[in-house]
Steps between C-alpha positions, in 0.01 A plus 500: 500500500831633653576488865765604749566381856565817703735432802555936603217643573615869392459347143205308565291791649612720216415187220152454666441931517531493122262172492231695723533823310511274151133395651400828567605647159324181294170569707526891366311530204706586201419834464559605849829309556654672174383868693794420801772407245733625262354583125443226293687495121242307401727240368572251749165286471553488062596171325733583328719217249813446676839463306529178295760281344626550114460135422801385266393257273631185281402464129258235621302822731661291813639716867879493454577805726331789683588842522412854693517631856197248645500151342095492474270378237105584588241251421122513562365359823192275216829364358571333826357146675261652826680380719844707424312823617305308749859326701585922539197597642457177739838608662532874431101600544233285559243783542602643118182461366318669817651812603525809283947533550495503859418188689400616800389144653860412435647829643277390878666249481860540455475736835312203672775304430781778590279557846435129584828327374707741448563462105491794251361363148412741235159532356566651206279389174585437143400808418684684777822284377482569127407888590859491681728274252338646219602946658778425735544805393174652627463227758818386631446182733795535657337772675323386847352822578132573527443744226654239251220245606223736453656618144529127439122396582365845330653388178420154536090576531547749248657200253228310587245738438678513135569154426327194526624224744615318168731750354708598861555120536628475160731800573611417821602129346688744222670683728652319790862413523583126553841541548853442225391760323135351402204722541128404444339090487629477115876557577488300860351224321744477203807580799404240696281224290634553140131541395248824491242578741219359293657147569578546835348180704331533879789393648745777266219783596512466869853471495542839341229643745727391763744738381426873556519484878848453441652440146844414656390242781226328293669460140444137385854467348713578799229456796254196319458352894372821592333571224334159484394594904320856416341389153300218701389745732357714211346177302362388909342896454371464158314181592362651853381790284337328223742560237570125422384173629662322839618221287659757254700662809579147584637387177694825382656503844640173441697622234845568534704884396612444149704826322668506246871462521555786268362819376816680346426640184635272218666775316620788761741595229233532224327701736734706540595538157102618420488738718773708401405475137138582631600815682746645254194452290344766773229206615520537886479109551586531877114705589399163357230410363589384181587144285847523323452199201848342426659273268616259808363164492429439893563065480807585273646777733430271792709217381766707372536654882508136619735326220781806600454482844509118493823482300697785715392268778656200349827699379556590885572136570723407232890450548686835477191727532685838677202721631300400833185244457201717526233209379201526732523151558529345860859521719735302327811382716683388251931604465396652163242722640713572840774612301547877488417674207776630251201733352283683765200520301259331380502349083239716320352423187272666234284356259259693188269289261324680215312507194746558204249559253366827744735565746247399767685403823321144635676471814805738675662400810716750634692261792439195681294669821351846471442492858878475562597729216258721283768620244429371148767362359314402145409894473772691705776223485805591279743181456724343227357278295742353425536221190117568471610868263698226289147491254501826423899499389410157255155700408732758406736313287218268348336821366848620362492178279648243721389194457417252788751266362811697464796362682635732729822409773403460853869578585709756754463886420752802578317801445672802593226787636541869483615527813743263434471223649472169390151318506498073449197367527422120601252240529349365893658186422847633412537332147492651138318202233667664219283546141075474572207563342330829596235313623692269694708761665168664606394167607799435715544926610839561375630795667773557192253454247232749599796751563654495149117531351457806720843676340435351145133630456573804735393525879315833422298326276387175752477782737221696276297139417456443881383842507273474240390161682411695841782548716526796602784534778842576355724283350895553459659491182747266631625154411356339839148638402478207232509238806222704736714732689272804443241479811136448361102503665380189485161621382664653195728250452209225490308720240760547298553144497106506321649634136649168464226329584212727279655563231710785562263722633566732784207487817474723794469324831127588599309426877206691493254403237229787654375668749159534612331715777262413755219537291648256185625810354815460291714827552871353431605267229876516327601571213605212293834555330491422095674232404883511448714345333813388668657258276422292185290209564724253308783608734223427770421153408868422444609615842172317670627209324830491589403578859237197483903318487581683797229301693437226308946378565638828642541662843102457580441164438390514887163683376465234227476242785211709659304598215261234285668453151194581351585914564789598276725729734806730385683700761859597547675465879712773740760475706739827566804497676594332826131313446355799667195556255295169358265513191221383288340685248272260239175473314237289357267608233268632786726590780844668608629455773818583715674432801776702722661401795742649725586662821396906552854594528660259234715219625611150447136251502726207510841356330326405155197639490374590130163609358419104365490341851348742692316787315352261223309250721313755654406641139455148400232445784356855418414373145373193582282640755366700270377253242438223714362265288399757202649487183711765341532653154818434264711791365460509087804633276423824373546559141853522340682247708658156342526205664783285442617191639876487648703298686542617817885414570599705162242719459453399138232370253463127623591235257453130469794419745363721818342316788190534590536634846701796362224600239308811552295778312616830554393851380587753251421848438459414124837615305740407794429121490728219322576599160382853484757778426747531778496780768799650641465268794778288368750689758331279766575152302865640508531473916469702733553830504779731674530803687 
């Protein structure tokens, strides 16, 4: 019941006038009090189903996000322990059951109380209460006046002449708001519990009764004192009204206000993503409703969230870091985090996992904190990626005829561009290591290297494989483009990154799996793009191979640390200029998965930083996350590729003299390995090239 100490008596004689004349109009009978009011639509007293959620959905059929206008999901009132419907009427109506929508008993009494003591409580019922939440629009609440009450109770007998006492409890549990955004017992319960209604214990159920006096003063989360104070009082009413036993009261009342600490979504961005396809699809997701089916796998998603997050945190509080320490971690009065900021922002970071065999995104992360900052940068996001594009240039030469093993110089360039002017690239460690291996210079990301491939085989032609591969925002015809300078999405980019890993095969990114309606109908499911080829498969399972190098001794051994040998991993790094954009893009047989960092407006992260210490531990704990302790499946060469033991400091057939440690099998497309008729790749044996 809700009261009000009156201290003017101007308001308290008009408050107890529309008390008295709230009396008068209950003791009218129905028919006569609707002959001194306004026409009656008709409407006002109707049940009608009030606007639900569109549940989005993991593969697994587990909540990963809500959308629409009212976050609401209706269950039935049978589905539910007695006592959840029981705590609401002990505290909101305890004469439910008795009167026919208009208590009168409890309407004496509220002006007993405003004449004796001076305190205006309401007397409205249930009914009256879900006849006004449920047609504010017909019977605004807001509104104090006299005609509103008698509307109010002529549609609330009316309802209960149509519906049983069973169905107007279950709507008005449907239909209340709770507060945050949470409307009906289904979504308070999951807001503030983590669990549905139908699990709700005593203690949870009278603690959500508690609330619609006043969502704001009574939620558990920010008020659980108060809370914990009110919710007695309605588990003291439910025993003094028969509803449980003394010693039930007694015990729930004990218990202390546990919430859960969170109830964010665990893929905002996913949502996000699904209801844009949805709607272009012209399925009005937001009227709710309906259960969107995706390809996200909700334990997955949730640990890739936490293992980007995590390591952004840790990056903050290394040596050099330039931007300002945004970890939500307690004050830290340390001189490194007192010191001002060279970057004003906050280190952002994207990660995408999916299925290369069918495109199916497992897990999308658009930023560290969609609270702070909704923008995806895995979708929306367009960065360099920097050493990362180098696979596509050595894809490109390896399907030319190149073999892995051809020597080419890691040495200093002078190309001279149409405009003019002179472009040198060099490597992040200032050094040229002469004559390598193709696969060692991928190995080791040799900025000269991946250059003179570009030129020899023809940038327009690396340019149309990563186009055939997915990407599909533009990329110059330039020199620079070889090493990543051509921005990317890292959604595309990832899935692009999936030929080398299937195959060869092209896949199309893909969120939404179906669509049903609220009746299990299914009226959306995409169309699922034909296979495409993108490259051969032998160049496939060379490049894979060579990138296996790239983790196994390269720039990522960091991830090699993280992840169990026992899950083969290939993967190339990123770093772009002035270590502004970090990298990892990899795969197992199951799984590819990459990794961006950087600042929104691209600056310095810190003196040093590259894609192998900072992007490829958080892919590394993404990956092992997602196997835990599964096992994974082994790539298998595809037809027409040679193996063919070398030694790895010549590149040449091994013989009886080469060491051990320097033996190694690598691949051939068959006709380009040792002893097969020489290409025209000799050029490259010769030294490097000039411009």
């Amino acid at each position: 019941m809700r009261s009000l100490k009156f201290r003017h008596g101007r308001s308290r004689m008009a408050a107890l006038s529309v008390i008295c004349l709230s009396l008068a109009l209950a003791l009218v009978p129905a028919g006569l009090a609707a002959q001194g009011a306004s026409a009656s639509t008709g409407e006002a007293w109707q049940i009608i189903t009030p606007p639900q959620a569109t549940l989005v959905l993991g593969r697994d059929g587990s909540l990963i996000g809500e959308l629409g206008r009212e976050r609401r999901i209706n269950v039935a009132l049978r589905s539910l322990p007695k006592y959840v419907g029981n705590a609401f009427v002990a505290v909101e109506d305890k004469r439910f059951y008795q009167h026919d929508g208009v208590d009168l008993v409890g309407v004496a009494g509220a002006i007993k109380d405003a004449v004796t003591k001076g305190n205006l409580r309401g007397a409205s019922t249930i009914t009256q209460l879900l006849v006004g939440n449920m047609h504010p629009d017909l019977i605004d609440r807001r509104d104090v006046s006299a005609g509103r009450k008698l509307r109010e109770q002529q549609a609330a007998r009316e309802m209960e002449r149509h519906y049983n006492k069973e169905q107007i409890l279950e709507a008005f549990l449907n239909q209340i708001s709770f507060g945050r955004g949470a409307y009906g017992i289904e979504m308070a319960a999951r807001q503030f519990f983590g669990k549905g209604a139908a699990d709700l214990t005593l203690a949870e159920a009278a603690s959500l009764a508690s609330m619609p006096k006043s969502p704001v003063q009574y939620d558990p989360a920010r008020y659980p004192d108060r809370n914990r104070t009110r919710r007695n009082t309605v588990l003291a009413l439910m025993a003094e009204q028969g509803y449980i036993t003394a010693a039930q009261s007694a015990a729930a009342q004990r218990e202390p206000v546990r919430t859960v600490t969170t109830t964010r979504s665990p893929a905002p961005w996913v949502v996000d993503v699904v209801r844009v396809q949805a709607e272009r699809a012209g399925i009005a997701v937001m009227q709710g409703g309906y259960r969107i089916h995706t390809t996200i796998d909700a334990a997955l998603q949730r640990s890739t969230q936490q293992a980007l997050s995590s390591g952004l945190d840790e990056i903050e509080t290394r040596p050099g870091f330039r931007g300002q320490r945004c970890a939500r971690v307690a004050a830290d009065t340390s001189a490194a985090a007192t010191k001002k900021a060279k970057v004003e922002a906050c280190l952002e970071g994207a990660a995408v996992v999916l299925d290369p065999t069918t495109g199916d995104v497992r897990a999308l992360v658009g930023g560290r904190d969609y609270a702070r900052s909704s923008f995806n940068r895995a979708v929306d996001g367009n960065r360099q990626p920097g050493s990362s594009f180098k696979a596509f240039v050595y894809a490109q030469s390896i399907a030319q005829g190149l073999a892995a093993n051809a020597m080419v110089a890691d040495t200093a360039l002078r190309i001279r561009l149409d405009n003019g002017q002179i472009y040198s690239p060099d490597n992040a460690d200032n050094a040229f290591l002469g004559a390598l291996t193709l696969r060692e210079a991928l190995t080791r990301s040799r900025n000269p290297v991946a250059v003179q491939l570009a030129l020899a085989v023809g940038m327009d032609s690396v340019i149309a494989l990563a186009r055939r591969a997915g990407l599909r925002s533009p990329i110059s015809p330039y020199p620079s483009s070889a090493l990543g300078a051509s921005v990317v999405q890292p959604l595309d980019f990832v899935a692009a990154y999936a030929t080398f890993d299937n195959g060869g095969v092209a896949v199309e990114p893909r969120f939404v799996q179906h669509i049903e309606d609220r009746n299990g109908r299914t009226v959306f499911t995409p169309q699922v793009a034909p296979p495409r080829s993108a490259m051969d498969p032998r160049v496939a399972f060379i490049m894979r191979d060579m990138l296996q190098d790239v983790v196994t001794r390269g720039t990522a051994t960091a991830l090699r640390k993280i992840v169990p040998s026992r899950i083969p991993v290939a993967g190339k790094t990123g770093t772009t200029n002035d270590n502004t954009d970090v990298w990892f893009v990899g795969m197992t047989p199951e799984l590819v998965t990459g990794v961006w960092l950087g600042f929104d407006k691209p600056a310095m992260i810190s003196p040093g930083a590259v894609g192998g210490t900072l992007a490829a531990p958080i892919a590394g704990q993404i990956i092992a996350a997602a196997y835990g302790n599964r096992a994974s499946g082994a790539w298998t060469p595809p037809p027409g590729v040679v193996p063919v033991e070398l030694d790895r400091a010549t590149g040449q057939p091994s013989d009886g003299t080469t060491p051990n440690e320097r033996r190694y099998v690598e691949w051939f497309m068959a006709g380009t390995e040792p002893g097969a008729p020489v290409w025209p790749w000799s050029l490259f044996r010769l030294g490097p090239i000039g411009y």
